[in-house]
ZAMARGU-4260 file (C-alpha; in steps of 0.2 Angstrom, whole numbers, plus 5000, padded with zeros to 4 digits):
<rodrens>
0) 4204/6069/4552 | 4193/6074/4538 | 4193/6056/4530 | 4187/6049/4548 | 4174/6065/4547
5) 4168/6057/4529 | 4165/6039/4537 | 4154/6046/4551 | 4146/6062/4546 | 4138/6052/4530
10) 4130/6039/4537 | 4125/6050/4554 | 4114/6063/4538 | 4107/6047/4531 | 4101/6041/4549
15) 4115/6026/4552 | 4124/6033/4570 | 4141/6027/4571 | 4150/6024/4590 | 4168/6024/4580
20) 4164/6019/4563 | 4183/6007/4562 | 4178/5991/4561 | 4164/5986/4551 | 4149/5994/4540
25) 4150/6010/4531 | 4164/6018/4543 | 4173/6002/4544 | 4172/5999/4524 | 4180/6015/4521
30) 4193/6014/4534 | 4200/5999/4525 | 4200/6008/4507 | 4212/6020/4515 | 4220/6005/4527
35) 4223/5990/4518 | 4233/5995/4502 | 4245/6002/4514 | 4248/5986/4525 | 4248/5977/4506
40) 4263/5987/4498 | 4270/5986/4517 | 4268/5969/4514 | 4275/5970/4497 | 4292/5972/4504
45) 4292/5962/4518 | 4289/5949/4504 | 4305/5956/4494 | 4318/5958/4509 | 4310/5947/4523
50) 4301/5933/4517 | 4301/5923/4534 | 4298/5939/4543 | 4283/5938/4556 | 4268/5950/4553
55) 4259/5958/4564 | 4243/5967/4563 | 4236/5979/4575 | 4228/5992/4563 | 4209/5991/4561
60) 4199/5987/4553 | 4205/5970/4560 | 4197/5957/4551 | 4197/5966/4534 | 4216/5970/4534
65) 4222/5951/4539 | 4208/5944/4528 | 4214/5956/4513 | 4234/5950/4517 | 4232/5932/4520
70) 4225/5932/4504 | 4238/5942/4495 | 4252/5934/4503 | 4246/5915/4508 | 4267/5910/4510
75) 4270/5924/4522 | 4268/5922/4543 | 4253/5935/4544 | 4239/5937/4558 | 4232/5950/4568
80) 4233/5955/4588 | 4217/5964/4598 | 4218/5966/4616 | 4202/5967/4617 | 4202/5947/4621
85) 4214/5949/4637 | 4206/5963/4642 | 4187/5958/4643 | 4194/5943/4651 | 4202/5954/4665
90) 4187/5963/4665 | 4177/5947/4670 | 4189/5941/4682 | 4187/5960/4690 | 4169/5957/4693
95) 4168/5940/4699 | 4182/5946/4713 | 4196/5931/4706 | 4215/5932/4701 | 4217/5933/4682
100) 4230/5918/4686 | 4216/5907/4692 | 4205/5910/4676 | 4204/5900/4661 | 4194/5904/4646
105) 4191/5897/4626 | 4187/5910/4615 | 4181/5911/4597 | 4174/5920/4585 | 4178/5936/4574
110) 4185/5949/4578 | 4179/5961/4589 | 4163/5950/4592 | 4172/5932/4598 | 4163/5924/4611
115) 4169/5915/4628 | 4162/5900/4626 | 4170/5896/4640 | 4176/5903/4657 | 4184/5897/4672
120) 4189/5900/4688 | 4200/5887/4696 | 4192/5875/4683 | 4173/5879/4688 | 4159/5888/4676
125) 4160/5906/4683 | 4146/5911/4670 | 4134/5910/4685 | 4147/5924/4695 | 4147/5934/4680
130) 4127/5933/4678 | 4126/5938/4696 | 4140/5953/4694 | 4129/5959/4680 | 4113/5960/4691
135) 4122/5976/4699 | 4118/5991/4692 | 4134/5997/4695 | 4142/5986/4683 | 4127/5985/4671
140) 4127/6003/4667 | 4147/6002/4662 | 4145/5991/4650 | 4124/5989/4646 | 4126/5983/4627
145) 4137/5969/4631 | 4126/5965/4647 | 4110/5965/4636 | 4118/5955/4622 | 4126/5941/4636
150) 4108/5941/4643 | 4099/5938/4628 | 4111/5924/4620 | 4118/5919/4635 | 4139/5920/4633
155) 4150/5937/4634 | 4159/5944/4619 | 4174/5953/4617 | 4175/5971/4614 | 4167/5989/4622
160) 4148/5991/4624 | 4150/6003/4611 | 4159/5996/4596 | 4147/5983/4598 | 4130/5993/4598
165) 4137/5996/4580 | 4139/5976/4574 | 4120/5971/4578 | 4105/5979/4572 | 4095/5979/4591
170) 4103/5997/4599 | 4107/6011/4588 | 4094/6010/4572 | 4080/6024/4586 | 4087/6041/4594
175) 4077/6033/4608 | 4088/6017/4609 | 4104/6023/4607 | 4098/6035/4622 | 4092/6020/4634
180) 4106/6007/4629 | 4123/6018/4622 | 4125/6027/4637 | 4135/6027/4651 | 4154/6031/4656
185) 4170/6029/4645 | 4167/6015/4628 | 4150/6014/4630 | 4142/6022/4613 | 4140/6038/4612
190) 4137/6045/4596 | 4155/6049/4587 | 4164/6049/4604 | 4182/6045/4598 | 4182/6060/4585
195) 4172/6070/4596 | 4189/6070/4606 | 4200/6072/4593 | 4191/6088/4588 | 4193/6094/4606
200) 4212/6088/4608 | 4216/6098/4592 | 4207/6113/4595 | 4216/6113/4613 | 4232/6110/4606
205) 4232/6091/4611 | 4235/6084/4595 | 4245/6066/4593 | 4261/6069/4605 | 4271/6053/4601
210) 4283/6062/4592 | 4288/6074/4609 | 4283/6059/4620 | 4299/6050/4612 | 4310/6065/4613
215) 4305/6066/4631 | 4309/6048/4634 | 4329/6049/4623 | 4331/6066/4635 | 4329/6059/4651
220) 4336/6043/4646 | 4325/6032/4657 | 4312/6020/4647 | 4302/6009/4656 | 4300/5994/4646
225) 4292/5979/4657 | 4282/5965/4649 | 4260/5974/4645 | 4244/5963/4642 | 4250/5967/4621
230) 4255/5950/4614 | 4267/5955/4602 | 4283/5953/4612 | 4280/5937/4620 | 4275/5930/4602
235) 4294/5934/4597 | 4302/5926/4611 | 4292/5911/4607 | 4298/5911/4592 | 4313/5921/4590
240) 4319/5919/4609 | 4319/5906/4621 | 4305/5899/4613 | 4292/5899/4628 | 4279/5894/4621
245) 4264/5906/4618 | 4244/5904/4617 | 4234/5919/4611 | 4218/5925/4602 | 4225/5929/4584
250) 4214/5933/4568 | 4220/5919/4554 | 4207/5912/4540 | 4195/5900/4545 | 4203/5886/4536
255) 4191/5873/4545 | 4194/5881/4563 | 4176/5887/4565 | 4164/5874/4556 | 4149/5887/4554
260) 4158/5901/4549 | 4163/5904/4530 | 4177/5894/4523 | 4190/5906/4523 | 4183/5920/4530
265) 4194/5930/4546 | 4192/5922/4560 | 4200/5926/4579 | 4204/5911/4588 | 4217/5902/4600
270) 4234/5901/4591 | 4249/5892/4599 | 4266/5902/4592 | 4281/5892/4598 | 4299/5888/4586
275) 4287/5880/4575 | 4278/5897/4571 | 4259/5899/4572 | 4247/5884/4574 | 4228/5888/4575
280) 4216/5879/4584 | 4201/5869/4579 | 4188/5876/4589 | 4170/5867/4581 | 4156/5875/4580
285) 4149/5892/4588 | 4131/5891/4597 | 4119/5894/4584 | 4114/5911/4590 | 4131/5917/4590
290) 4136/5908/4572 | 4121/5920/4565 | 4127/5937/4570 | 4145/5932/4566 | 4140/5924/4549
295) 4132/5940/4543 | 4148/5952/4547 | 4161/5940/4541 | 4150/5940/4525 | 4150/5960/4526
300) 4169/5959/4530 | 4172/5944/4512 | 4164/5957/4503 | 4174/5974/4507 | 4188/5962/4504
305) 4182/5961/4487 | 4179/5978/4485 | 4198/5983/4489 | 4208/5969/4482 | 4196/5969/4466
310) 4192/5986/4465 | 4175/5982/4463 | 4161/5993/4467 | 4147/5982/4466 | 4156/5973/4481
315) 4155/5988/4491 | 4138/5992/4490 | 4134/5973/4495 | 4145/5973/4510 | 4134/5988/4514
320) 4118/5983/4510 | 4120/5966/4522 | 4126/5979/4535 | 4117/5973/4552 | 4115/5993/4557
325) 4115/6000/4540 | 4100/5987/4535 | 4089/5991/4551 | 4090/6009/4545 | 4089/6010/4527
330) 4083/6003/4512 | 4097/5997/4499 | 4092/6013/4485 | 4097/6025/4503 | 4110/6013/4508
335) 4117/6015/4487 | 4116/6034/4489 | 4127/6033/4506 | 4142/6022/4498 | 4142/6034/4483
340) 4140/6052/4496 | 4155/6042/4504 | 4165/6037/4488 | 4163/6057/4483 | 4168/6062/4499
345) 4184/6050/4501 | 4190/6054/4482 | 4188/6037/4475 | 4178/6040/4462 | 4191/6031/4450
350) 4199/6019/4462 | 4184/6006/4455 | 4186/5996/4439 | 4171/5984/4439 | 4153/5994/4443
355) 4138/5983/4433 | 4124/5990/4446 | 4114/6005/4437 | 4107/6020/4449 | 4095/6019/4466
360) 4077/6024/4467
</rodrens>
C-alpha cells in the first residue's frame, strides 16, 4: 500500500494527477521497479526446471513486464493476456444491440491503447452503429475519454476511460479538465480511485479476502469452474489439450508485426496458439494518428525497460521526461525532481549503477 501511496501521492504534489498510476508514466515506472525483477527470477526458474514451460503474463505494468522478459529470456514461450481487448469488444457489441458471436474485430496496437481497426457485425462496418450509440448521452457519459478520443481520431481503443485519460496529454494536465472529461460512474478517472478504495476496504476491515475466499470454497466443497472471457485456459487446451486451436490479443515484441511502431518494442496483437505454440500476426501499419500516440508510450515503455534491466538511472528520467501527462504538466528540471522524490520514497537510492545527468534547475 504505501509503495502504490509513493507512485500517486508524488506526482499528484508535483501537479501530474494519476487515475491508477499501473501502466505507464511515473506510477507505471515505479510499478515495474518493484514488478519486473520478480517476474525475472520467476522466470529464472522456469528457465532451470521448465524450459518448454508456457508463460503467462497478467501482472501490470503489461508492456514493460513482457517487454523486460522477452528480452531476458528470447528461448522461452512468454507473452502477456489483458482482457481489456474482449471486454471493450463486448462493450461495443452491447451498444450496438448484436450478439458477441456475430461480431468480428482486428485489433492492434499496445497495450492498453490497441486500436479496433476493424469491427464487424455479420461482416458489415458497425463503426457507424457505434458512432450512433455514442451520440447518447447515456452511453457518452460512461465512458467520455474513450468517446472523445474515438471521435477525434476516428477508431475505438481498448481499455477504461480512465486509464486512458492518463496515456495522452489532452484530459488530465487542468483541475478543470479532469473535472469535464474524468468523470462519471465506475472506470472513468477519478483522481486515485483504485487506492482511494483500498484505503476505505482496509480501514473497514475489507482487506484482500482470497485467502478466506479459498477456504470457503475447500469447506463447502463446491467450485464452480466454467470456461470466463480470461484466455488463459483455452490457450492450454490449444496447446496442451485437444489442441483447438485459439486466436487472441497477446503482447509479443514487434518483430515486424506493426511496421510503424519501434522494432522491438511490446506490441498487443492477434496471436494464433495451437500444437505449434504461439504465432503472431502481421498486422501492417496503424493509421498515422494512432502510430503517434502509441510511438511515443512504447518509447516511454523501451526506456523503463532500460532503466530496470540496466539499472540505469538516466533511463528513468527519459521515460519520464517523454511522458505524454507528465510533459503536458511539467518541465523536465520538475519532472527530474519527481523521479528522484519518487526514488527516495521507494528505497532505490542504490538500485542504479549508471547516473551521468548532473542536478535540475
Amino acid at each position: 500500500m504505501n509503495a502504490v501511496k509513493n507512485d500517486l501521492f508524488i506526482p499528484k504534489k508535483y501537479g501530474v494527477d494519476l487515475y491508477i498510476g499501473d501502466t505507464r508514466g511515473p506510477g507505471g515506472i515505479f510499478r515495474a521497479l518493484r514488478v519486473l525483477p520478480v517476474l525475472i527470477d520467476i522466470c529464472k526458474d522456469v528457465e532451470r526446471y521448465c524450459p518448454k514451460a508456457i508463460v503467462l503474463n497478467y501482472s501490470n505494468p503489461m508492456a514493460i513486464n513482457c517487454r523486460g522478459l522477452q528480452e531476458k529470456f528470447p528461448a522461452m514461450n512468454v507473452t502477456g493476456l489483458c482482457h481489456s481487448v474482449q471486454g471493450t469488444a463486448h462493450q461495443l457489441a452491447d451498444i450496438i444491440g448484436a450478439p458477441m458471436n456475430e461480431i468480428s474485430f482486428l485489433c492492434a496496437g499496445i497495450n492498453h491503447q490497441a486500436w479496433y481497426l476493424k469491427y464487424e457485425w455479420k461482416n458489415e462496418d458497425a463503426y457507424p452503429l457505434i458512432r450512433k450509440a455514442f451520440e447518447k448521452k447515456d452511453i457518452y457519459m460512461k465512458d467520455v475519454v474513450r468517446a472523445e478520443m474515438f471521435r477525434h481520431l476516428g477508431y475505438f481503443m481498448t481499455e477504461s476511460s480512465g486509464h486512458n485519460s492518463e496515456y495522452v496529454p489532452w484530459f488530465r494536465k487542468r483541475r478543470d479538465l479532469i473535472n469535464k472529461y474524468c468523470i462519471g460512474p465506475g472506470t472513468n478517472g477519478r483522481s486515485q480511485v483504485y487506492l482511494k478504495k483500498a484505503i476505505k476496504d482496509l480501514k473497514d476491515g475489507k482487506g484482500d479476502t482470497w485467502k478466506d475466499d479459498i477456504k470457503e470454497w475447500i469447506k463447502n466443497g463446491k467450485v464452480d469452474l466454467p470456461r470466463g472471457e480470461e484466455y488463459a485456459a483455452c490457450i492450454f487446451n490449444a496447446i496442451f489439450g485437444d489442441n483447438t486451436v485459439l486466436e487472441f490479443n497477446g503482447n509479443v515484441r514487434n518483430f515486424n508485426l506493426i511496421d510503424n511502431l519501434p522494432y522491438g518494442c511490446c506490441v498487443e496483437v492477434p496471436v494464433t496458439a495451437s500444437k505449434n505454440g504461439f504465432r503472431a500476426m502481421h498486422v501492417g501499419s496503424l493509421p498515422m494518428q494512432l502510430a503517434l500516440i502509441n510511438n511515443t508510450n512504447a518509447g516511454c515503455e523501451e526506456l523503463a525497460v532500460r532503466a530496470i534491466l540496466d539499472k540505469d538511472r538516466d533511463s528513468l528520467y527519459y521515460s519520464a521526461y517523454h511522458d505524454p501527462l507528465t510533459s503536458a504538466v511539467l518541465s523536465l528540471g520538475e519532472t527530474k525532481n519527481m523521479i528522484d522524490d519518487m526514488i527516495k520514497g521507494a528505497g532505490l537510492g542504490n538500485y542504479f549503477k549508471n547516473y551521468r545527468r548532473g542536478n535540475a534547475r
